[in-house]
Each structure stands twice: as structure tokens, then as C-alpha cells.
C-alpha positions as CSV (number, residue, x, y, z in Angstrom):
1,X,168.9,80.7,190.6
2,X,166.6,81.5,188.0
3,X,164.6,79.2,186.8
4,X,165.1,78.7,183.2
5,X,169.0,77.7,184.3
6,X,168.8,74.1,185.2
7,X,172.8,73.8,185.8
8,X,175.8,75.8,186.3
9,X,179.0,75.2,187.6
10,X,182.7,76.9,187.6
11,X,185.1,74.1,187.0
12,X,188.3,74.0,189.0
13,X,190.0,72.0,186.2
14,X,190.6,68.8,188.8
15,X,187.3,67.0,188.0
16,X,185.2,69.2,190.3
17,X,183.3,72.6,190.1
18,X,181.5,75.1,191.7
19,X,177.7,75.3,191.2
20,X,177.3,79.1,190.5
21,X,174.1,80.9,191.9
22,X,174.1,84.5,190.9
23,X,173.1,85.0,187.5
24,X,175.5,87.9,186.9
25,X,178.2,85.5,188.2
26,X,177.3,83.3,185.7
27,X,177.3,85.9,182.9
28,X,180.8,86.6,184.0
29,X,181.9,83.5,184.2
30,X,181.3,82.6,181.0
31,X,183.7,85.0,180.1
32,X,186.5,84.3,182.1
33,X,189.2,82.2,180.7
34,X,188.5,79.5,183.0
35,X,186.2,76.8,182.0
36,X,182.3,77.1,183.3
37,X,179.1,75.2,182.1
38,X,175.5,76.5,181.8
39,X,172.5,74.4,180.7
40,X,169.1,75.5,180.2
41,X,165.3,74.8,180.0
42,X,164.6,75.3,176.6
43,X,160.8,75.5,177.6
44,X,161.4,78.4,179.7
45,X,160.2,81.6,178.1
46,X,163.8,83.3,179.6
47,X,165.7,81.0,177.9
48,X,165.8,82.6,174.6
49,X,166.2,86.3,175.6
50,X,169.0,84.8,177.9
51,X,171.0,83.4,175.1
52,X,170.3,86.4,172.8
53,X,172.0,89.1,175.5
54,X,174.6,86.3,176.5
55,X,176.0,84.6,173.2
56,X,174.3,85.9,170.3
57,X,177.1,89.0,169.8
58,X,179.3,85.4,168.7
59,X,177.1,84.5,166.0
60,X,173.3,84.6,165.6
61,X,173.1,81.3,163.7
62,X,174.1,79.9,167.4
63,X,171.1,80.8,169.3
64,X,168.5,80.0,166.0
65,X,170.2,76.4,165.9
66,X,169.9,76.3,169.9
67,X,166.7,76.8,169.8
68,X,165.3,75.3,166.7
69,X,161.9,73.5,167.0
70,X,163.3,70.3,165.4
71,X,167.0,69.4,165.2
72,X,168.9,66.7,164.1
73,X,172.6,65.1,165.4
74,X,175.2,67.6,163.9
75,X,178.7,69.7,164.4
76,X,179.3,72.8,163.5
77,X,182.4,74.6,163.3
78,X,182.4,78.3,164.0
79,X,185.2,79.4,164.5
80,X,187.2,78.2,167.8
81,X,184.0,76.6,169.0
82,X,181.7,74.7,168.1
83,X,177.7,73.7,168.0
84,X,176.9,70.4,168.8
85,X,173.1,68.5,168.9
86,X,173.3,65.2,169.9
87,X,170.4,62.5,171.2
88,X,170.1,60.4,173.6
89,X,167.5,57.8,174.1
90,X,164.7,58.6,176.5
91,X,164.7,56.4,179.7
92,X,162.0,58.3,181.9
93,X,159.3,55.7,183.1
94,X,156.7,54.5,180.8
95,X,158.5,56.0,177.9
96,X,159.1,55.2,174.4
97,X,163.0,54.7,174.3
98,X,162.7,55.3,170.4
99,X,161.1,59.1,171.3
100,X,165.0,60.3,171.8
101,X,165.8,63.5,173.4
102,X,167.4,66.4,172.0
103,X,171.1,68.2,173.9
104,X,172.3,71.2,171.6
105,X,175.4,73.0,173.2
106,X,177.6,75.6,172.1
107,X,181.1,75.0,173.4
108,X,184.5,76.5,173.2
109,X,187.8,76.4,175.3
110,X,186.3,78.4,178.1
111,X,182.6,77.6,177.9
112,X,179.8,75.3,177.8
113,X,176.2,76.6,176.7
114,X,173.9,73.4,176.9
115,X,169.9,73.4,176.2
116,X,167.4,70.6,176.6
117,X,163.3,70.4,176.4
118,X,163.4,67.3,178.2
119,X,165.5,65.8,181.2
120,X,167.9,63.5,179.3
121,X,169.8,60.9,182.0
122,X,173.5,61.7,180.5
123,X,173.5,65.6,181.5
124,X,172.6,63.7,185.6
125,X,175.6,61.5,184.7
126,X,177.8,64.1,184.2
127,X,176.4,66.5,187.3
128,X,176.6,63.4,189.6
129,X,180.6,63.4,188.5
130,X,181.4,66.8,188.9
131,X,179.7,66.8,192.3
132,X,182.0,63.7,193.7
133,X,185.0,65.0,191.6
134,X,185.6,63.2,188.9
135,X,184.0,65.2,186.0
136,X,185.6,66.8,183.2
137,X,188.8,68.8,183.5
138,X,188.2,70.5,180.2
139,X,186.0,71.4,177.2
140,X,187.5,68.3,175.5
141,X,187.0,66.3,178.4
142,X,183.2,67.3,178.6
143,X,181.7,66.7,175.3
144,X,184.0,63.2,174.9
145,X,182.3,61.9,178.2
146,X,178.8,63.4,177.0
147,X,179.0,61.4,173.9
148,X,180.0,58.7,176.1
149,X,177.4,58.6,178.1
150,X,174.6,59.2,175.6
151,X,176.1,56.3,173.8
152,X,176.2,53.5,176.9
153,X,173.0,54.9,177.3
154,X,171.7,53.7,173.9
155,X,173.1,50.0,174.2
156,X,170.2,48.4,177.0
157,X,167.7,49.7,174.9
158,X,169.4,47.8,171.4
159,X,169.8,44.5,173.5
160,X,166.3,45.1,174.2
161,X,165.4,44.8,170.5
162,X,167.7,42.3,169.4
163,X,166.1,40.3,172.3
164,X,162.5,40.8,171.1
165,X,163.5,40.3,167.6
166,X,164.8,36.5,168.9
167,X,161.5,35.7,170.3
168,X,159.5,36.4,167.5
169,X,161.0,34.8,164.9
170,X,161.1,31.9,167.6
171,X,157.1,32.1,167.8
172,X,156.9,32.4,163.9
173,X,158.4,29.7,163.5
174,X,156.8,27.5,166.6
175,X,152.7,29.4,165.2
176,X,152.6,32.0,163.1
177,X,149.7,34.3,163.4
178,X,148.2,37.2,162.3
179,X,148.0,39.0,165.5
180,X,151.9,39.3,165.6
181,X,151.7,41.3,162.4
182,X,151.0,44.5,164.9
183,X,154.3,43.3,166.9
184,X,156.6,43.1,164.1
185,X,155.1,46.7,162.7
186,X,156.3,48.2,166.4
187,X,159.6,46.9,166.7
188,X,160.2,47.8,162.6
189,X,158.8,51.1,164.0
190,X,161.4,51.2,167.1
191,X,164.1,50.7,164.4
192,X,163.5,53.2,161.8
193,X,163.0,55.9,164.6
194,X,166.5,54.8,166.5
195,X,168.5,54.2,163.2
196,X,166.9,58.1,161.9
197,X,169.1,59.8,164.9
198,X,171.9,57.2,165.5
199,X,172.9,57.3,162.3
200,X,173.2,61.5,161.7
201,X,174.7,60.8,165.2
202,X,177.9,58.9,163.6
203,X,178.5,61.1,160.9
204,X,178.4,64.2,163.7
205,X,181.0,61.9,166.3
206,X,183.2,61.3,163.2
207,X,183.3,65.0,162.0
208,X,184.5,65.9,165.8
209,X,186.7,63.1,165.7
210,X,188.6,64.5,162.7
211,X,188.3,68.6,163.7
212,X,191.0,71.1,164.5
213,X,189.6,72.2,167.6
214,X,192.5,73.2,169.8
215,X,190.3,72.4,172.9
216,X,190.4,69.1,172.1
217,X,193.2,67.2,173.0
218,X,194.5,63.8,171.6
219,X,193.3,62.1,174.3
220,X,189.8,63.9,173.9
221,X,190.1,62.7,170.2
222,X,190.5,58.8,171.5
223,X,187.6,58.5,173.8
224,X,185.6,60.1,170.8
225,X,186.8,57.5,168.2
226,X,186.1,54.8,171.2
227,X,182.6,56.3,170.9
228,X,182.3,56.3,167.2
229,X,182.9,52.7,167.2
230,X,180.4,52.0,169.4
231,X,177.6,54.1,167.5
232,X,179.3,52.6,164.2
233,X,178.1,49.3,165.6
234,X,174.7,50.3,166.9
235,X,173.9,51.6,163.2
236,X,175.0,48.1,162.0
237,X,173.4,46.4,164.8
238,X,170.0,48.6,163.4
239,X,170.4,47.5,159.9
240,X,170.7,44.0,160.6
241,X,167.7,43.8,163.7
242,X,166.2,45.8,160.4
243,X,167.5,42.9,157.7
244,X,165.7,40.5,160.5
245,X,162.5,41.8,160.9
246,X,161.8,42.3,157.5
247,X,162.4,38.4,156.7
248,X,160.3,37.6,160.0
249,X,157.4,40.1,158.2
250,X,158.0,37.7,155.0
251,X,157.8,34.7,156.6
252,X,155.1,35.4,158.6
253,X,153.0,36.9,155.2
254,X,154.4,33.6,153.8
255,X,152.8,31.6,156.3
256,X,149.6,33.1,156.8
257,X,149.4,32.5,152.8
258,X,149.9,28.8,153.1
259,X,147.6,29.0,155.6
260,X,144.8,30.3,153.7
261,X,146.2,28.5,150.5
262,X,145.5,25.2,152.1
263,X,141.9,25.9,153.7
264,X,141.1,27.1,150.0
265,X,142.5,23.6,148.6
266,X,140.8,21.9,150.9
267,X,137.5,23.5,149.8
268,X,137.9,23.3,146.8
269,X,138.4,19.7,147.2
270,X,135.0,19.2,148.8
271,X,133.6,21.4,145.9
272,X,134.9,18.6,143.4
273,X,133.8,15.8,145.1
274,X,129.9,17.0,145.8
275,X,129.4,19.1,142.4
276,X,128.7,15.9,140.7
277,X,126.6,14.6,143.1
278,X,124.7,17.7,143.5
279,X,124.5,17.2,139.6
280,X,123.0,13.9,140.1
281,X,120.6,14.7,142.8
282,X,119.3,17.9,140.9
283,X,118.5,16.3,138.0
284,X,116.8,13.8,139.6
285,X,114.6,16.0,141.8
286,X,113.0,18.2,138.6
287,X,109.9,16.4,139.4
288,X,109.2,15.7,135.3
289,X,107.8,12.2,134.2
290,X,110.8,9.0,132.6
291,X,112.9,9.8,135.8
292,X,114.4,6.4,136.0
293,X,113.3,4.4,139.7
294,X,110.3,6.7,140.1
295,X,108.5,3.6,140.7
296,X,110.6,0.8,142.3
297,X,110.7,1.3,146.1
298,X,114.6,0.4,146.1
299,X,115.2,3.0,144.1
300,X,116.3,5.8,146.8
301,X,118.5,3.1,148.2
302,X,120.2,2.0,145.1
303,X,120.6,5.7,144.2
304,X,122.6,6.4,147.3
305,X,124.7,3.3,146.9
306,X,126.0,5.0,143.9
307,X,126.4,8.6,145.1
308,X,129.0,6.0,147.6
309,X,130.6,5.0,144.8
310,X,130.6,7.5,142.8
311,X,132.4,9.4,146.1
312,X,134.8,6.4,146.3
313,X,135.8,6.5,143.3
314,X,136.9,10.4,143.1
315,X,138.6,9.9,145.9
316,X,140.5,7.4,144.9
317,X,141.2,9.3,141.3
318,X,142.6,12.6,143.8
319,X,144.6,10.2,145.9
320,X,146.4,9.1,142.4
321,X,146.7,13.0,141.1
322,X,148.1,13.4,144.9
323,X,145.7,16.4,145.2
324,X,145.5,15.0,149.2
């Protein structure tokens, strides 16, 4: 097999296929009435003459969209097929979940023209099925389990979230501190980059829901809805973890302003209580003659007997006012 082809398989239309070798047998496949599926390493430099000499003759807006830098979750009808980019969250090791992968296919009654840059878990789902018999039967069946699978995919990783959002505004509310400002920008981060996909992602589900695709059967239609209103609840499950952390980001600004309120009060409070002694004692230290004590040796002592008192008696004054 050539190595920008990653898959390809003849489906027998009983759950199972045959992966397919020869890349003329491929070709040929593809145009045989019977159902076959092809997916590709978009970073292969074959990849793109390959579509051009395979597909392009249907429409060259397919291949351009196929292999379009940047996409984002859409379907489009052309005829009686139709392209579809979808995203799936990215679960390879050390990875950011929010960095979601990109699947664009062209599919129709008879074929299935997939691309990815990066592995993306669902496409191994869907191999591991055909290879033990249960995979799809049909075009219909196909992209209602891919959008399946890229949406069971996504829930782990919003559980995830939701679960981090709990413990922070359980720790705001225990000790807020600044260094968890940096934790509630990530997971804010996480959510604005999962809601910027899932969202497109609905709107895409919902169009196929409600197409005229004759490939698609009724049954096709109801495991898409089933999927819709899972994503429908992810995007509201986004806005709210969104709603959440932007009152844990007020709080916690909220907090850390009390904070610092309160340390200033509290200076200030010292201020007021040794500006008049510092009054006192530097207009008694000018060192000029008719300072009153300069000569009675009790003087120093009677002097700081009513710095005490003058002290006690501010004190007393902000106790009154209730400034502490």
C-alpha cells in the first residue's frame, strides 16, 4: 500500500470489509456501486495529486476544502454527496485535549474519501469494528457512527473540566490566591477553544440531520439526532463551565481586593495613630530655646506618659467610629 493511504477497505454490506491493497483496486473500487472507504495522510506529499486524478472530475471545490490549511466543522451538499469536517478531541499522550483534530471526508452512496493530519482515535474505533464485523453497513451507517464516536469521545474530557471547575471554586472559597489566577485563565482557555469547534459542530450534525441525502436512511437520521443532543448538551455544558469560571475569576479579583483593601486600612490606621505623635516629637526635637521640660529631668518621662495617652485615647475614639 502506498503510503499516503492510511486505510482502505471494500465493505461487504454485513458490518465487515475487505482491506484493499492495490492502489488501482482501490481506484476502481471507488467506482463500483458497492460501498468502499479510503482515508488519507493529509501530510503526505501524494495525497493531493491522488485526490486531484481520483475525485476532482466531481467538483474541484472538494479537493480545495479537503485539503484546506484550516477548516472548521461543516456540511456541504453537492449534489448526491456530500463534504463533511468534523473534530474530535485529541487524546494522544501528553496532549492538549482542547488542540482538536481535524476529519474532512467526501461521501456519497458508494464511497467514502476521508483525510486527517493527525491520528484521531474515532477513525481506530471504526477500523477496529469493521475488522471484528460489526462496522457500518452503509454510507449512512458510517458517518452516524463517526459522529458518534467523535462525540463519546468529547464527554471524558468535559467531565474533566466540570471536575476542575468544582475544585477551584472549592479552594476560592476555602483561600483565595493570586497564584490560581493562571489556573482559572487555562481552564477559561480550555473552554473557549472546545466551545469554538463543538459549537460549528452542532450546527454541521443538525444540517445532516435535516438533509435529503438518499443514502441516509431514517434510521441513519436517528442515531444523528441522538448525536445532536449530546453535542447540544456539551455546548450548554461549555456555556455554563464558562458562566462558572467567569464568577470564580470575580470572586477571586473580589477577594484578592478585600485583601489588599484591608492591609491598606490597616495602615492607614497606624498612619493616624503615630502622625500626631510624630507631630509631637518633631516639634519638640527642633533643638530652638522655650521648649517646655528642657530643663526638668522628668520631663522625657512625663512626655511619654502622654504620647500613652494620647495613643489611648485615639484608640479609644476609632473603637467608637468602629474604624477596628
Amino acid at each position: 500500500m502506498n503510503e499516503h493511504i492510511l486505510i482502505s477497505y471494500d465493505f461487504d454490506g454485513k458490518g465487515g470489509g475487505k482491506e484493499v491493497l492495490d492502489t488501482d483496486v482501490i481506484s476502481q473500487k471507488l467506482r463500483d456501486d458497492k460501498l468502499a472507504w479510503i482515508h488519507l495522510d493529509l501530510n503526505h506529499p501524494d495525497t493531493q495529486p491522488w485526490l486531484e486524478k481520483e475525485i476532482a472530475y466531481l467538483d474541484p471545490f472538494i479537493v480545495d476544502s479537503l485539503t484546506a490549511e484550516e477548516t472548521r466543522p461543516r456540511i456541504t451538499e453537492i449534489d448526491e454527496g456530500a463534504l463533511v469536517i468534523l473534530r474530535g478531541v485529541n487524546l494522544h499522550e501528553n496532549a492538549d485535549p482542547t488542540d482538536m483534530i481535524s476529519i474532512r471526508l467526501w461521501i456519497d452512496a458508494h464511497r467514502i474519501i476521508s483525510v486527517q493530519k493527525r491520528q484521531l482515535k474515532a477513525v481506530q474505533d471504526i477500523q477496529e469494528k469493521i475488522k471484528h464485523g460489526k462496522g457500518p453497513k452503509s454510507a449512512g451507517q458510517f458517518i452516524s457512527l463517526l459522529i458518534a464516536r467523535l462525540s463519546e469521545r468529547m464527554e471524558p474530557i468535559l467531565i474533566d473540566l466540570d471536575e476542575q471547575v468544582d475544585n477551584l471554586e472549592e479552594v476560592i472559597m476555602e483561600k483565595a490566591d493570586k497564584s490560581l489566577r493562571e489556573t482559572v485563565v487555562n481552564i477559561r482557555k480550555q473552554i473557549i477553544m472546545l466551545r469554538r469547534y463543538i459549537s460549528p459542530q452542532r450546527d454541521a450534525i443538525l444540517q445532516l440531520r435535516g438533509s435529503d441525502l438518499g443514502w441516509l436512511s431514517n434510521e441513519d437520521k436517528r442515531r444523528v439526532q441522538e448525536s445532536y443532543n449530546h453535542v447540544t448538551r456539551f455546548v450548554e455544558d461549555l456555556d455554563a463551565l464558562r458562566e462558572r469560571a467567569q464568577v470564580i475569576k470575580d470572586e477571586l479579583i473580589n477577594s484578592l481586593s478585600d485583601k489588599l483593601n484591608k492591609n491598606m486600612y490597616t495602615l492607614s490606621v497606624i498612619a493616624a495613630i503615630f502622625m500626631p505623635l510624630g507631630f509631637l516629637t518633631g516639634l519638640l526635637g527642633i533643638n530652638v530655646g522655650g521648649i517646655p521640660g528642657g530643663g526638668d529631668e522628668n520631663a522625657f518621662w512625663l512626655f511619654s506618659g502622654l504620647l500613652i495617652l494620647i495613643v489611648s485615647i485615639q484608640i479609644y475614639i476609632f473603637k467608637k467610629l468602629k474604624w477596628f
